[in-house]
Structures are given as C-alpha cells and as structure tokens.
C-alpha positions as CSV (number, residue, x, y, z in Angstrom):
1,X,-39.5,19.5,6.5
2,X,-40.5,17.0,8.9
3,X,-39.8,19.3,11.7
4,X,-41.8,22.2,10.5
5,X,-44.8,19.6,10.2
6,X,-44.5,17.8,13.3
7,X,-44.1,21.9,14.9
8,X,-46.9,23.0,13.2
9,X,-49.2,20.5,14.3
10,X,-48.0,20.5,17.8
11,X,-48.4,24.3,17.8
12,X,-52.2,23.6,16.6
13,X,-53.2,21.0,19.2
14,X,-51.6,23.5,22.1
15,X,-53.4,26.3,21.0
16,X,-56.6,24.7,20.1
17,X,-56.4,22.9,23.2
18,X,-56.5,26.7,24.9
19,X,-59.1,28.0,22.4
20,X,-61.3,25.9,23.5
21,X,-60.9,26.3,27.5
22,X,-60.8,29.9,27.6
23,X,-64.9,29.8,28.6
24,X,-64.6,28.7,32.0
25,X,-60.7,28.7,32.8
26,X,-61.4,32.4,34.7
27,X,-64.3,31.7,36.6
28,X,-62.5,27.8,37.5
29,X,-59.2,30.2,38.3
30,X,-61.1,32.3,40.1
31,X,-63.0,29.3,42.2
32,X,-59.7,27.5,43.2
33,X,-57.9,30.6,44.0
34,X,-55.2,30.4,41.8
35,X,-56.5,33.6,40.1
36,X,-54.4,35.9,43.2
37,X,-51.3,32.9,42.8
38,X,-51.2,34.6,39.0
39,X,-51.6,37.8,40.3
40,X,-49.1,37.1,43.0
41,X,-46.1,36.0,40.7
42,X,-47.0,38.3,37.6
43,X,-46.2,41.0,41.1
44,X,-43.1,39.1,42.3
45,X,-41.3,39.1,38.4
46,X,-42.4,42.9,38.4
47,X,-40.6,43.7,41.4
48,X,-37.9,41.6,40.6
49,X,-37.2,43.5,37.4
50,X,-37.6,46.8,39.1
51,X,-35.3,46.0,41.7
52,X,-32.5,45.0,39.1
53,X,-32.9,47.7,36.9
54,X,-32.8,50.1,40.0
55,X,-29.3,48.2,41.2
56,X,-28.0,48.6,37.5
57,X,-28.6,51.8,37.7
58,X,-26.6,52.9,40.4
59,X,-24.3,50.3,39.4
60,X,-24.1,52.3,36.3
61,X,-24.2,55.6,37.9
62,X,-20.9,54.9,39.8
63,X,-18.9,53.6,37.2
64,X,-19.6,57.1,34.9
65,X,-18.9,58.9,37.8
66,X,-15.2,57.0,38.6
67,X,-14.5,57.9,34.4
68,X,-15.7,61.7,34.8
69,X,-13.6,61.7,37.8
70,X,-10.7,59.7,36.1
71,X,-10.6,61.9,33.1
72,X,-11.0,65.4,35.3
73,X,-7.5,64.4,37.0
74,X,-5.9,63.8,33.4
C-alpha cells in the first residue's frame, strides 16, 4: 500500500511538474536548438527500426525459402 502511495504521488509531482512547463518549453527548445537534436534522434530510432525490420526480413525470407527447398527434395 505504501508503494502505490509513494507511486502515485511521485507520478503527480512528474507530471505536474510538465503540466505546468508545457507554455514555453517549445519556444525555449526551439531558442537553444535542441528542438532539431529531438528531431534528429526521433529520425535516428526510426531508421534504426527500419533498418532491422528490413534485415529480419530477409533474414526471414531465407530461412522459408531453405524449408520450401528442404521439403521439395523430400
């Protein structure tokens, strides 16, 4: 029980915390330049993921294509 409390109230002070800053954390992002740093790893994880799902693909391509084979000669 004391968990759930001492979660609850941590989750409040977080999120109020970001309630409260979401006025002018764009235009200070945007000041700074860390606005295109965002931008720039939101790309990165993108590419990443396509990149990994393309190799497990083909990955996954071969393999049906050795049991397809494998079963043809049986």
């Amino acid at each position: 029980m004391k968990k759930i409390i001492f979660l609850t109230l941590t989750l409040n002070l977080l999120l109020s915390d970001v309630l409260f800053a979401q006025d002018r954390t764009p235009d200070f992002m945007r000041s700074v330049g860390k606005m295109y740093v965002v931008v720039a790893v939101i790309v990165a994880v993108f590419l990443g993921i396509v990149l990994f799902l393309t190799y497990l693909d083909k990955r996954l391509t071969r393999l049906e294509n050795q049991i397809h084979d494998n079963d043809q000669k049986q």
